[in-house]
C-alpha positions as CSV (number, residue, x, y, z in Angstrom):
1,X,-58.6,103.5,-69.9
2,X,-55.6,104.8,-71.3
3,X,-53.3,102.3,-69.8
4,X,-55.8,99.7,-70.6
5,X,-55.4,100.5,-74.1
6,X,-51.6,100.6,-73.7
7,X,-51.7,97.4,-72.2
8,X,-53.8,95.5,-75.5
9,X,-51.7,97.6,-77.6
10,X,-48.4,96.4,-76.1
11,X,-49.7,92.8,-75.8
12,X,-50.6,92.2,-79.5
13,X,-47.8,94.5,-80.8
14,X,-45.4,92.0,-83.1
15,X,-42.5,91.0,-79.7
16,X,-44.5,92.1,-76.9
17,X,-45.4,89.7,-74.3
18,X,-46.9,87.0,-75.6
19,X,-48.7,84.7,-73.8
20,X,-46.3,82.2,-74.0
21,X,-43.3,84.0,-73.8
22,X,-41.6,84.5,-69.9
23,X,-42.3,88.4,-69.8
24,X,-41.9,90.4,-66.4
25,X,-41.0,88.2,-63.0
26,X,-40.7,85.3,-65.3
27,X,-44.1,85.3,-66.2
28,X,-46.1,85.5,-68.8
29,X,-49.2,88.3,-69.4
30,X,-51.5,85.3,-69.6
31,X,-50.3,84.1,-65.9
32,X,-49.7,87.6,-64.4
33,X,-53.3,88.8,-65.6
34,X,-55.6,88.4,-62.3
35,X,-52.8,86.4,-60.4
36,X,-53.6,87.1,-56.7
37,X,-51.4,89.3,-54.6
38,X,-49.7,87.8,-51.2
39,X,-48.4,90.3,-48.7
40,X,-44.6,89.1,-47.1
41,X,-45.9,86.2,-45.0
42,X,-47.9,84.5,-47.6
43,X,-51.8,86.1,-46.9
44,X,-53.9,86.8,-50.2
45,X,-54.6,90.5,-50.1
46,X,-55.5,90.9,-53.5
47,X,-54.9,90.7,-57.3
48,X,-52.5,92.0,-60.1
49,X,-55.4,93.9,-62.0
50,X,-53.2,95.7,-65.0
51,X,-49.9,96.0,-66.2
52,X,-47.9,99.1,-66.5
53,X,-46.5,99.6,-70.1
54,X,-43.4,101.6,-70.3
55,X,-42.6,104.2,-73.0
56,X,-40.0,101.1,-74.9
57,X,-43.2,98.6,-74.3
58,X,-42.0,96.8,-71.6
59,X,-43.5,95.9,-68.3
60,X,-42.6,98.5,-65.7
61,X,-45.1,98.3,-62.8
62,X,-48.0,96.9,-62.2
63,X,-51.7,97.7,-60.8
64,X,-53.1,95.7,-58.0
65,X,-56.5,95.8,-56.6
66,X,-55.8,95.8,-52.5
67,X,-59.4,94.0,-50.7
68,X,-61.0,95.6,-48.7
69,X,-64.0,94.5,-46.3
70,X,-67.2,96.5,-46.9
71,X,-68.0,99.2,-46.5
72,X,-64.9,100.5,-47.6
73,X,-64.6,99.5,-51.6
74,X,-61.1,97.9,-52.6
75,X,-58.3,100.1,-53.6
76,X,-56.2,99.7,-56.4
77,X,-52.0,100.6,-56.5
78,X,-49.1,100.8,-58.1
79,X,-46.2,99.0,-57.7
80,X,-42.6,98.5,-59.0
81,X,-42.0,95.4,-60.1
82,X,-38.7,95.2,-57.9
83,X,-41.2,95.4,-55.0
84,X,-43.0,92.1,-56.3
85,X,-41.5,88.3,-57.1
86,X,-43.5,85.5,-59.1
87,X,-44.2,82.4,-56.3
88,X,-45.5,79.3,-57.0
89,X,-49.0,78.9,-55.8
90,X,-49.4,76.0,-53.4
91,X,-53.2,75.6,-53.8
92,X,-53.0,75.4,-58.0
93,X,-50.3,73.4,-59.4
94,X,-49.1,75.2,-62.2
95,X,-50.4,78.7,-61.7
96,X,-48.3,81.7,-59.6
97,X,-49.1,84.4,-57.3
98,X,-47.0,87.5,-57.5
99,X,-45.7,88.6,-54.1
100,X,-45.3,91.8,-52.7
101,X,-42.6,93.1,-50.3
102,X,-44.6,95.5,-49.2
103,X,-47.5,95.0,-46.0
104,X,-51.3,95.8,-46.8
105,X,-51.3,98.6,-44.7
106,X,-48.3,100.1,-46.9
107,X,-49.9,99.6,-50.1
108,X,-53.2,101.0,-49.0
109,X,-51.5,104.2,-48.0
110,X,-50.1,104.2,-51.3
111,X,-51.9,106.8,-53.7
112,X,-54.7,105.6,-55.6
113,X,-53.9,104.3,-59.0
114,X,-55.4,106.0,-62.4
C-alpha cells in the first residue's frame, strides 16, 4: 500500500513521470504500467505490476508479478532496473514489453516483494 501510494504520489507530483514524458528504460509510467515481462529468450513470464519510487522520486526498481500455474498463486519481485531493458513488442505495434536478464526460476527464488 505504501509504495502504491508513493507511486500516485510520485506520478502526479509537478516533474514526475508523466505519462508522456520517456521516464525509466525510455518509457513512460503510462507504457511501463502492466507491460508484460519476457525472460532472456523472449517467453512472457509475467508483468511489471508497480514501480519502485526512490527517496529523490525517481524510478529505481520495479515490481513484477512472476505466473504461476495453479495451484501455486503468482509471485510478485523486485527487480533493478539495470536487470530489465524496454523491447519493442512484436504482437502490438506501438506498445513495449520490459525484459528481464534474469530466468523465471531466478526471479522466483527471489524474495517476495511487500
Amino acid at each position: 500500500m505504501k509504495l502504491a501510494v508513493m507511486l500516485t504520489a510520485a506520478l502526479l507530483a509537478p516533474g514526475a513521470y508523466a505519462q508522456t514524458a520517456p521516464g525509466p528504460l525510455g518509457l513512460t509510467a503510462e507504457q511501463l504500467d502492466d507491460a508484460d515481462l519476457i525472460d532472456p529468450q523472449g517467453r512472457e513470464i509475467g508483468e511489471v505490476e508497480n514501480l519502485m519510487i526512490g527517496p529523490k522520486g525517481d524510478v529505481v526498481g520495479l515490481i513484477v508479478e512472476i505466473d504461476q500455474r495453479a495451484p501455486n498463486p503468482d509471485r510478485r519481485v523486485q527487480i533493478a532496473l539495470s536487470d530489465a531493458r524496454a523491447v519493442p513488442d512484436p504482437t502490438d505495434p506501438g506498445a513495449f514489453n520490459v525484459q528481464t536478464r534474469q530466468t523465471r526460476e531466478q526471479l522466483l527464488a527471489l524474495p517476495e516483494a511487500r
